[in-house]
C-alpha positions as CSV (number, residue, x, y, z in Angstrom):
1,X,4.4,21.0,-21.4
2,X,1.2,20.0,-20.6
3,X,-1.1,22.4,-18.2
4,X,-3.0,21.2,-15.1
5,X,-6.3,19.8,-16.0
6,X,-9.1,21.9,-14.5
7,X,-11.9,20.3,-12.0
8,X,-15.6,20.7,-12.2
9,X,-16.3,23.3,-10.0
10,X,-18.2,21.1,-7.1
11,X,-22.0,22.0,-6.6
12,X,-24.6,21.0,-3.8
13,X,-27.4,20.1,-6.4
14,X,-29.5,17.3,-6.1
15,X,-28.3,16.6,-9.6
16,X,-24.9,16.8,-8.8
17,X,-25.2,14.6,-5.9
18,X,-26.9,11.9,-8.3
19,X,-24.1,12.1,-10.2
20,X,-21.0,12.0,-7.7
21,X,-22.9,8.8,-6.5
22,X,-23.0,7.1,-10.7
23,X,-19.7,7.9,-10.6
24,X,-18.4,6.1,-7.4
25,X,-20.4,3.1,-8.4
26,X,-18.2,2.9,-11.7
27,X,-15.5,3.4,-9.6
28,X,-16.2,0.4,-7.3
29,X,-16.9,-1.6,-10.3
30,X,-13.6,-1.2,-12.5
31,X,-11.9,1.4,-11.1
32,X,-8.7,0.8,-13.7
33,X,-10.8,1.0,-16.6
34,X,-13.1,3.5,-16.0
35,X,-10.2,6.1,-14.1
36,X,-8.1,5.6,-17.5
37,X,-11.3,6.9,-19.6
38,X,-12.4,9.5,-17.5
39,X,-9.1,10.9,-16.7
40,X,-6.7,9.8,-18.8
41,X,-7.2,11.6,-22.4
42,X,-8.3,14.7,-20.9
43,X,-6.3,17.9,-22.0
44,X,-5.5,20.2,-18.8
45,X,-6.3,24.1,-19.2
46,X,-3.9,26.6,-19.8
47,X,-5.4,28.9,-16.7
48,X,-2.9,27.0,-13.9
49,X,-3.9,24.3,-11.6
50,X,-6.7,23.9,-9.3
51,X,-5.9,22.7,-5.8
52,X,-5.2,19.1,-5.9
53,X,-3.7,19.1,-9.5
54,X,-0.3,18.5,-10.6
55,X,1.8,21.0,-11.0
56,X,4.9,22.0,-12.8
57,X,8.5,21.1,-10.8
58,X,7.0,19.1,-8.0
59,X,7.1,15.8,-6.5
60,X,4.2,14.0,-5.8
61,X,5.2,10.8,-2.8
62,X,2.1,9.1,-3.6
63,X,1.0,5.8,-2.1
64,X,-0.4,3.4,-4.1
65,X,-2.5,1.1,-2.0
66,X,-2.0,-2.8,-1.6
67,X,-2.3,-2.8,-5.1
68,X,-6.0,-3.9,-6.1
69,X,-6.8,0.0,-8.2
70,X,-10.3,0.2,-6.9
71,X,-8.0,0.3,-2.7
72,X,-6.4,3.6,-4.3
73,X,-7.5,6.8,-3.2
74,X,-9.2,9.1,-5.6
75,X,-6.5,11.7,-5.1
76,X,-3.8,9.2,-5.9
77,X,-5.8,7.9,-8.8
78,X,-6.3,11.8,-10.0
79,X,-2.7,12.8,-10.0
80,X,-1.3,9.4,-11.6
81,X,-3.6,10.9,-14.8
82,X,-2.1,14.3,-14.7
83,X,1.4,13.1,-14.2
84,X,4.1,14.2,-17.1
85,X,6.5,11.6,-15.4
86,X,5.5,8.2,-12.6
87,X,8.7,7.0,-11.1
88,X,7.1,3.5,-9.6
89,X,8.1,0.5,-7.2
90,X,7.5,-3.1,-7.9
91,X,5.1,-3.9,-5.5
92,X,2.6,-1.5,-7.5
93,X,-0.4,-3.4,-9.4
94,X,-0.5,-3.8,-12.7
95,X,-3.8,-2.4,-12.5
96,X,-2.6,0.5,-11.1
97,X,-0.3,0.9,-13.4
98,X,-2.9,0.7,-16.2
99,X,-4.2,3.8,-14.7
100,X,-1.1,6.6,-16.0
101,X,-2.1,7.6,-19.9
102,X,-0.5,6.5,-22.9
103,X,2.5,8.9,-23.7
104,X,3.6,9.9,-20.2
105,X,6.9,9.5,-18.7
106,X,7.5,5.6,-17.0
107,X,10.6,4.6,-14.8
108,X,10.5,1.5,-12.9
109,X,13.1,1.4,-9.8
110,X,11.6,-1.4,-8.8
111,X,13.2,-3.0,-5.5
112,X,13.1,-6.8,-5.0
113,X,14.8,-8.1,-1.6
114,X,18.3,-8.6,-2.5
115,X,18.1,-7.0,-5.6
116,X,17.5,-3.3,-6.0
117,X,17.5,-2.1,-9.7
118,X,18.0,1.7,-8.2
119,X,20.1,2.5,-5.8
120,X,18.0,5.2,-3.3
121,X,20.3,8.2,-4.0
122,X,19.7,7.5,-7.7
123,X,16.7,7.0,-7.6
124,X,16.3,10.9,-5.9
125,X,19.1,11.8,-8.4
126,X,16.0,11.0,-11.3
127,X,13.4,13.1,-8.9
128,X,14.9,16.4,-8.5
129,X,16.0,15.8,-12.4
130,X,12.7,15.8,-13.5
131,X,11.4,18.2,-11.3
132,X,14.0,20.6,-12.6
133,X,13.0,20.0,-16.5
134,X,9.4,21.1,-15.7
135,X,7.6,18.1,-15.0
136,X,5.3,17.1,-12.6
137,X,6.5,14.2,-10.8
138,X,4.3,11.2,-8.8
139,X,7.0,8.7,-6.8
140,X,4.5,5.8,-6.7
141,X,5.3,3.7,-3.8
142,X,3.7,0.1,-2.7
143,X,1.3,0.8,0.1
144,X,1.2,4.1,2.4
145,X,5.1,6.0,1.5
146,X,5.5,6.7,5.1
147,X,5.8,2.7,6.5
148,X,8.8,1.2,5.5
149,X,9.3,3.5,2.2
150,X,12.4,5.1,2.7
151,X,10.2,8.4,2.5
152,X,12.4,10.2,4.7
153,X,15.3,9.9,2.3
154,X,13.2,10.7,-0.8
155,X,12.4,14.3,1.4
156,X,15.5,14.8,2.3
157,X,17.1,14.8,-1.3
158,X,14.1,16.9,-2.9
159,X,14.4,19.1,0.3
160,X,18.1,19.9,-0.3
161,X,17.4,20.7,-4.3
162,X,14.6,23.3,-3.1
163,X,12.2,20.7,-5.1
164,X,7.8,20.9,-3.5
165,X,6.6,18.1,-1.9
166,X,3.6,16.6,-1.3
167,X,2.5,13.4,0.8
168,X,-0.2,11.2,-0.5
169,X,-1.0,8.1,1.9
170,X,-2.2,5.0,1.0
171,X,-3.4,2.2,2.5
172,X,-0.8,0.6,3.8
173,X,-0.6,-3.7,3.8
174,X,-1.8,-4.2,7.2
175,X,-4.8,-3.0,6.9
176,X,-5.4,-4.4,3.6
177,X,-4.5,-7.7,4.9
178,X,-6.4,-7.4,8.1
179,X,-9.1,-6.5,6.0
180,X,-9.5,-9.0,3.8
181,X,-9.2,-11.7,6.1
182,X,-12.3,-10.2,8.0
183,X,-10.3,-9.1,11.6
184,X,-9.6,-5.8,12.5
185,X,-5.8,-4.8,13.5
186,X,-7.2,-3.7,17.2
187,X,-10.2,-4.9,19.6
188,X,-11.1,-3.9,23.1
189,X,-11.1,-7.8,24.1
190,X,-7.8,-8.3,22.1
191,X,-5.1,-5.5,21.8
192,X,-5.2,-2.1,23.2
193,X,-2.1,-1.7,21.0
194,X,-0.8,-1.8,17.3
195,X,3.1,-2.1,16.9
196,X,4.4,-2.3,12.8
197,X,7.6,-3.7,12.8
198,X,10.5,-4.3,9.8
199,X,11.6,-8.2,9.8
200,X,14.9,-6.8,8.7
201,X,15.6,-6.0,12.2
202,X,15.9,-9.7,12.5
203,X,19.1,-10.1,10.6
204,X,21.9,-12.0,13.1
205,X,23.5,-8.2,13.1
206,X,20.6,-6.6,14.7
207,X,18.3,-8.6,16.6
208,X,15.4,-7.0,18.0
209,X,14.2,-6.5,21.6
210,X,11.8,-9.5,21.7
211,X,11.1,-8.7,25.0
212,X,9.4,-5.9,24.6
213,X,7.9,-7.1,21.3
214,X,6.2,-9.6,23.1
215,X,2.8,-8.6,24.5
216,X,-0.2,-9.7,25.0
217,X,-2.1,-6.8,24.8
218,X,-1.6,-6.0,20.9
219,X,-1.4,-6.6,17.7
220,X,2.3,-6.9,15.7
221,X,2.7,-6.7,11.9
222,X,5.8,-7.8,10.8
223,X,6.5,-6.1,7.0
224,X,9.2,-7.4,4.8
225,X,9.4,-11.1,6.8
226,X,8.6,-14.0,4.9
227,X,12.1,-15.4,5.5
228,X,11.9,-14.4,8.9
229,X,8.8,-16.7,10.2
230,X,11.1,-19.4,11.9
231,X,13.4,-16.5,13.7
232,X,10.3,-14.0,14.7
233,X,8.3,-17.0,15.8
234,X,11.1,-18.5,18.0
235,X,12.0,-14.5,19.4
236,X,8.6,-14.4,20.9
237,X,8.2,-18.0,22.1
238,X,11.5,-17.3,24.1
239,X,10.9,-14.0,25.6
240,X,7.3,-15.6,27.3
241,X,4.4,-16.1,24.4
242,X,3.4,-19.3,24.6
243,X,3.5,-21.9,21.8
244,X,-0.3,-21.4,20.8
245,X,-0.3,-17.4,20.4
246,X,-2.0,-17.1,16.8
247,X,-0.3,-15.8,14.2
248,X,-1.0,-15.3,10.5
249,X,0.2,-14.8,7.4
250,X,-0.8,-13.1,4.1
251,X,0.5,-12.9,0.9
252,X,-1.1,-10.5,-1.8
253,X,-3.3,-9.4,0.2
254,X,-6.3,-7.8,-1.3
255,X,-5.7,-9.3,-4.8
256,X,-7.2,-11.5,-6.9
257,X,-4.1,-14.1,-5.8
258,X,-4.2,-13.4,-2.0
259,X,-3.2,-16.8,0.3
260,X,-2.8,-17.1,3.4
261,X,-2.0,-19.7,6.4
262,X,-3.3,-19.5,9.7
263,X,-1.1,-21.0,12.8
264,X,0.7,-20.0,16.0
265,X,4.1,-19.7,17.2
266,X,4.8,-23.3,17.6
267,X,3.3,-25.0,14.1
268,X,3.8,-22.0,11.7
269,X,7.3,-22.5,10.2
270,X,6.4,-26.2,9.5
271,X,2.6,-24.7,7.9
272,X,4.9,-22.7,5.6
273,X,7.2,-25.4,5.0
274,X,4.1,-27.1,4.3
275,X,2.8,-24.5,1.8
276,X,4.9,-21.6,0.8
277,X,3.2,-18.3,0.4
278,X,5.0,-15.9,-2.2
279,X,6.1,-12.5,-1.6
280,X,4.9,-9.8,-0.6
281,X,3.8,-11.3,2.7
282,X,2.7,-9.8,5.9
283,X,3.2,-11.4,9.2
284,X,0.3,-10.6,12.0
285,X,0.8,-12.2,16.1
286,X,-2.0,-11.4,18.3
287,X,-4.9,-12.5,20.0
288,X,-7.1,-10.7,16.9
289,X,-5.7,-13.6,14.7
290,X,-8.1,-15.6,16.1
291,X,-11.3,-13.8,14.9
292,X,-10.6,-15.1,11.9
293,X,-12.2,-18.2,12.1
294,X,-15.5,-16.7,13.2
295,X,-15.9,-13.5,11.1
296,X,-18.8,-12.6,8.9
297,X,-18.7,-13.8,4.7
298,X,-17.3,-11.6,2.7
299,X,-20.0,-9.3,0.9
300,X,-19.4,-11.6,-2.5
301,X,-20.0,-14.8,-1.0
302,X,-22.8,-14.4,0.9
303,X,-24.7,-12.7,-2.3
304,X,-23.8,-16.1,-4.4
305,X,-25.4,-17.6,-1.3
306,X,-28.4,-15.3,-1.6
307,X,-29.0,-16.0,-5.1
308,X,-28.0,-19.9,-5.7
């Protein structure tokens, strides 16, 4: 079994400062690539684990972004290299992915709507299995773990098998959408509130309280929806929002791949008719939506502008 890899011991030197700053420049310019060679073949020390490491028989609920690698946090990034076993989702990049080192432990319980290669209670099952062999275990999970990640039941089975936890967030897809569309999720002029909802509350069997989802005075993000746009956008028409309330939509967002429509309640099913988006996509209605048309270039564009 391999031992937890051993930190630099952190210094205040103007040196040391030079080089924290190298280093997060590499990181913002390939943060796959350069994670995997930094991290990736080093040997952990016999001595134990610092704080922060892996360690031995636990389970690590680690979120793993929107899925660009350079959106993951360096803790996340840190214990996918240390790792003796990842147990992953599908909506986690490929260049994520590309981060855990040849040799280690891989198990893919990807879950596609309608089709879930794992049942939950197996894939816990796997967890406390692994934790109980010795390993250290990161459960890589699509965004932050703790919005719409079935967290609770992956805590609840390690809880009863005595197995340690930790919670890693991650950025979790509405702020990586809102982000890259150049809008924030809340303004002072636009929505004093933020409401994240599941679109699977929209099934005919349980039909949310439109009502009181129908504000306003904030911003909603509907998660899992995509087949939802027609119902969610005729729920909110009918409990008072009128027919030009903006809404959005974004699909891979922060990736290389990332679409998106733009439309309100009225004209969006037809845009998507229109132009389907793929999935994952994230659903945002509110007054914010309509920043979009008048935000800032992105950093990349307006440096081609500066130079051509």
């Amino acid at each position: 079994m391999r031992s937890p890899r051993r930190n630099p011991t952190p210094s205040m030197s103007l040196e040391a400062s030079g080089m924290a700053g190298r280093l997060l420049a590499r990181l913002a310019q390939g943060a796959g690539r350069w994670l995997a060679e930094r991290f990736g073949s080093a040997a952990r020390p016999a001595d134990g684990p610092r704080d922060g490491d892996c360690r031995n028989g636990s389970v690590y609920l680690v979120g793993a972004g929107s899925g660009a690698a350079d959106l993951l946090t360096l803790k996340a990034a840190r214990l996918l290299t240390q790792a003796d076993a990842v147990v992953y989702d599908r909506l986690v990049g490929d260049e994520v992915l590309a981060l855990i080192p040849v040799g280690r432990e891989r198990y893919d319980v990807g879950k596609a709507r309608g089709h879930h290669s794992v049942p939950q209670a197996e894939i816990g099952e796997l967890m406390v299995r692994l934790a109980r062999q010795g390993k250290s275990v990161v459960r890589l999970k699509g965004g932050d773990p703790g919005v719409f990640g079935r967290m609770g039941e992956e805590l609840a089975a390690l809880g009863e098998a005595g197995v340690p936890v930790e919670i890693v967030p991650g950025i979790t897809a509405a702020s990586a959408a809102c982000a890259a569309m150049g809008i924030p999720l809340t303004d002072r002029a636009h929505a004093q509130q933020l409401r994240f909802v599941t679109a699977q509350c929209c099934r005919e069997d349980a039909e949310p309280d439109w009502a009181s989802l129908a504000r306003r005075d904030e911003t909603l993000v509907f998660y899992m929806g995509l087949s939802k746009v027609s119902a969610i956008c005729d729920g909110l028409r009918g409990a008072g929002l009128p027919d030009d309330w903006p809404v959005m939509l974004v699909a891979n967002a922060s990736l290389p791949e990332q679409r998106s429509l733009v439309g309100n309640l009225a004209d969006m099913p037809a845009r998507l008719a229109a132009e389907p988006l793929p999935s994952p996509c994230l659903i945002v209605v509110g007054s914010v939506v309509r920043m979009a048309a008048t935000h800032p270039l992105p950093c990349d564009s307006a440096l081609e502008q500066h130079l051509y």
